[in-house]
C-alpha positions in Angstrom: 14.4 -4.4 -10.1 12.9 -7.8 -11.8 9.6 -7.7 -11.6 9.0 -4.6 -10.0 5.8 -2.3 -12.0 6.0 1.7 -11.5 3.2 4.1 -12.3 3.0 7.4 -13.1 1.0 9.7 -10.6 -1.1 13.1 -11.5 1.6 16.2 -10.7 4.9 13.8 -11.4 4.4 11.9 -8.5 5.7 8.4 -8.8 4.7 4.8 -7.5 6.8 1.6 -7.5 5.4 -2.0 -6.3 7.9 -3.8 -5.6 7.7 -8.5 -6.3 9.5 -11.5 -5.0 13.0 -11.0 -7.1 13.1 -7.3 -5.5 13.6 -9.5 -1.7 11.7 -9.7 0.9 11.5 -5.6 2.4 10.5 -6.5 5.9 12.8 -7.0 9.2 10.1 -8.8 11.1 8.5 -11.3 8.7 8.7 -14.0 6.2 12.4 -15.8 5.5 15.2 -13.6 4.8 13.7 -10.5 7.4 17.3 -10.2 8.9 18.0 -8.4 5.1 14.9 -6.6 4.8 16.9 -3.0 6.1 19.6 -3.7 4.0 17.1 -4.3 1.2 15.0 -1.5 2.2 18.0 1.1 1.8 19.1 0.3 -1.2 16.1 0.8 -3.1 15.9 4.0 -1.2 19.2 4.4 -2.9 18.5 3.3 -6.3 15.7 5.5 -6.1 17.0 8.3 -5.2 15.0 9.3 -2.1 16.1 11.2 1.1 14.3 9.0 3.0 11.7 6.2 3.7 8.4 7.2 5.5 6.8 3.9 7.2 5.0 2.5 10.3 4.0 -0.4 12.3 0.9 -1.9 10.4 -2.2 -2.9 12.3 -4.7 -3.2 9.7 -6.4 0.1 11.3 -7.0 3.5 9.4 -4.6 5.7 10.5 -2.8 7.5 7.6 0.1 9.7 8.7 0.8 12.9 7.4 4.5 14.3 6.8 5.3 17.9 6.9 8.6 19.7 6.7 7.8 20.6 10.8 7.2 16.4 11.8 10.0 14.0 11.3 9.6 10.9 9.2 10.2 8.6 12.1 10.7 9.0 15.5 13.9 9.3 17.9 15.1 6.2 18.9 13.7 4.3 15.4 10.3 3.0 16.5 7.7 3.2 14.4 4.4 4.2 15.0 1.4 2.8 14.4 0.0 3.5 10.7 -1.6 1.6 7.6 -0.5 4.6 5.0 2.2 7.3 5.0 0.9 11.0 3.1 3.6 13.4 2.0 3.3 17.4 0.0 7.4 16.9 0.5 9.7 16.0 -2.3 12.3 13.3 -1.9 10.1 11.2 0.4 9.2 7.6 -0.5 5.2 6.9 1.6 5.8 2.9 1.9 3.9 -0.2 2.8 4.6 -3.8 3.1 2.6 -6.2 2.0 2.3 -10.1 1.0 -1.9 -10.2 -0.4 -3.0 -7.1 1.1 -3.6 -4.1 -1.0 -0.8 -1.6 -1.4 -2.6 1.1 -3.0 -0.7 4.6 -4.4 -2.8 7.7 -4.7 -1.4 10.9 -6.2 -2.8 14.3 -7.1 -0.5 17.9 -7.7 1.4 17.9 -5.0 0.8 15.0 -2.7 1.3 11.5 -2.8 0.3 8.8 0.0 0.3 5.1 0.2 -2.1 3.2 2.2 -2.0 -0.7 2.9 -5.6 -2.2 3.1 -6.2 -5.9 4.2 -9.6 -6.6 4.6 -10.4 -5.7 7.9 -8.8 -2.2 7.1 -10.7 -2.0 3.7 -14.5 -2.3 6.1 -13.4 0.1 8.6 -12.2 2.9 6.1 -8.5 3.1 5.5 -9.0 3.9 2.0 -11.4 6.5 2.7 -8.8 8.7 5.1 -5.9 8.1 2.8 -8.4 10.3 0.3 -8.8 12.4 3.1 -5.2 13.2 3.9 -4.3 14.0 0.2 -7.5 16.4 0.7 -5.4 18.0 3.5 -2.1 18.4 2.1 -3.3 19.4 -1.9 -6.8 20.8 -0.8 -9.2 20.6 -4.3 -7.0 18.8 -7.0 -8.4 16.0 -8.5 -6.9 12.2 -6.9 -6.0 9.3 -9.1 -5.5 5.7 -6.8 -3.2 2.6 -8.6 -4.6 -0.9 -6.7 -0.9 -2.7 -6.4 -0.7 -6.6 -6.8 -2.9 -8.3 -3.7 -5.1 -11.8 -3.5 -7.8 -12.3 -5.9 -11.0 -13.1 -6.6 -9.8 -15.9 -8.1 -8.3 -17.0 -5.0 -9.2 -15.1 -2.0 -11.4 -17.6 0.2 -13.1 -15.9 3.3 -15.3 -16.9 5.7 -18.9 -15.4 6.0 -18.3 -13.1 9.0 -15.6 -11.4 6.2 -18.4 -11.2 3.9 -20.7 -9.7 6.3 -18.5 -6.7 7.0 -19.4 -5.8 3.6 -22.3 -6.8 3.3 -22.1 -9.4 0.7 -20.9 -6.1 -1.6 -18.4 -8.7 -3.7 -17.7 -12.0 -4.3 -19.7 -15.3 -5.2 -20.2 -16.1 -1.2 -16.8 -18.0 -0.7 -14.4 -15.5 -2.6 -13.7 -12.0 -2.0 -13.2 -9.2 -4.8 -11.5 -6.5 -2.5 -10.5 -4.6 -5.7 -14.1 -4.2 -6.9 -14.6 -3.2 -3.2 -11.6 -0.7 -3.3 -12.5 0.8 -6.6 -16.4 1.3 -5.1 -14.8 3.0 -2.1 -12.6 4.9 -3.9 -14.4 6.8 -6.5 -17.2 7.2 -3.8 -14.9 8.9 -1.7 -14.4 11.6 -4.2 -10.7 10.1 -6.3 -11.1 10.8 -10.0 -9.9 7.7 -11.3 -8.8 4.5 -10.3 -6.2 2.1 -11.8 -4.7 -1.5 -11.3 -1.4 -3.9 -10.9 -4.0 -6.6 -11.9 -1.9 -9.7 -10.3 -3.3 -11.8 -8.0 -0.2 -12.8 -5.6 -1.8 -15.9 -4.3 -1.8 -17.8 -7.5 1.4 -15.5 -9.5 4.2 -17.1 -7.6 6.4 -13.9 -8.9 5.0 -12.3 -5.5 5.0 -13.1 -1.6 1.7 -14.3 -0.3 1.1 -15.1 3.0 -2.2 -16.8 2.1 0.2 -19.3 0.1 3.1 -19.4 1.8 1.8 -19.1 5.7 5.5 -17.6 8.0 8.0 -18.4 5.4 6.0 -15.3 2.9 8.3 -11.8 2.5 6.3 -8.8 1.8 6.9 -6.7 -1.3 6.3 -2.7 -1.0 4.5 -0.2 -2.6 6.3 3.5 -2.4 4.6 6.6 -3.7 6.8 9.8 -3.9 7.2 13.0 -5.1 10.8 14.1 -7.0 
């Protein structure tokens, strides 16, 4: 997988983001979407994963939890609403899409989740409840988070009403730094450590980036999992 970086996650949990040369993993958006199932099982496949735990991403905060009693997706295929996927299971892959957005892994002994965080789900707490349901499922081990490839600082231009939902907490006034803000959150919601994918996908053409490439941009995944 060209371009592709995995982590390593606390408990042998392990993360993959996924880039450009891996295709374009969604059905819905960017050129090439009619592939993005066929693309999306055979990395299950090469992976080695029973399945692929996902949902339809609003850029909310709700983080879905899997246990061996609630099925990874629902009858008839549709997916639910969710902006990150929590697992204690083995042989499930928690994914995201994303093309600038943060896909961000976190991992402690015996839980993995992965939680996409645009902007508007970075202010209203995504990040926050992904800690949360890694809390639920591996009550009182310690968390570590990996910030996948997403827009910026360099390039991430916002308006001031983006700005103002975080209260000018980082940028220079035209840019945004949602990793400083992510990392902030993060270790303030209790994770022990916090890493990076330090690639901005709006300027490293080796990634989709909606930002750059407006309807024609794919979206690369992040997948956290457990063996």
């Amino acid at each position: 997988m060209s371009g592709a970086v995995a982590v390593e996650l606390p408990g042998g949990g392990r993360a993959l983001f996924t880039a450009r040369a891996d295709g374009n993993l969604s059905s819905v958006a960017g050129d090439g979407a009619e592939h993005g199932e066929r693309l999306r099982e055979s990395l299950r496949a090469r992976l080695g994963l029973d399945r692929l735990a996902r949902g339809y991403q609003v850029h909310g905060t709700a983080v879905r939890r899997f246990t061996p009693a609630r099925e990874v997706q629902p009858p008839g295929g549709r997916l639910g609403e969710a902006d990150g996927q929590a697992t204690a299971m083995s042989g499930i892959g928690t994914m995201v899409l994303a093309a600038d957005c943060m896909p961000v892994a976190l991992g402690c002994r015996g839980a993995v989740a992965m939680v996409h965080a645009g902007w508007r789900g970075l202010a209203a707490g995504v990040l926050q409840e992904g800690v949360r349901a890694l809390g639920e499922l591996a009550p009182g081990e310690p968390i570590a988070a990996v910030v996948g490839p997403c827009a910026g600082a360099c390039c991430y231009e916002v308006g001031p009403e983006v700005h103002a939902a975080f209260a000018g907490a980082a940028g220079d006034g035209r840019h945004l730094d949602m990793r400083a803000i992510a990392h902030r959150r993060l270790l303030a919601a209790g994770v022990a450590t916090v890493g990076d994918v330090d690639t901005c996908t709006i300027c490293g053409e080796g990634y989709f980036s909606h930002r750059r490439e407006g309807a024609h941009a794919g979206r690369q995944a992040g997948i956290a999992w457990r063996p």
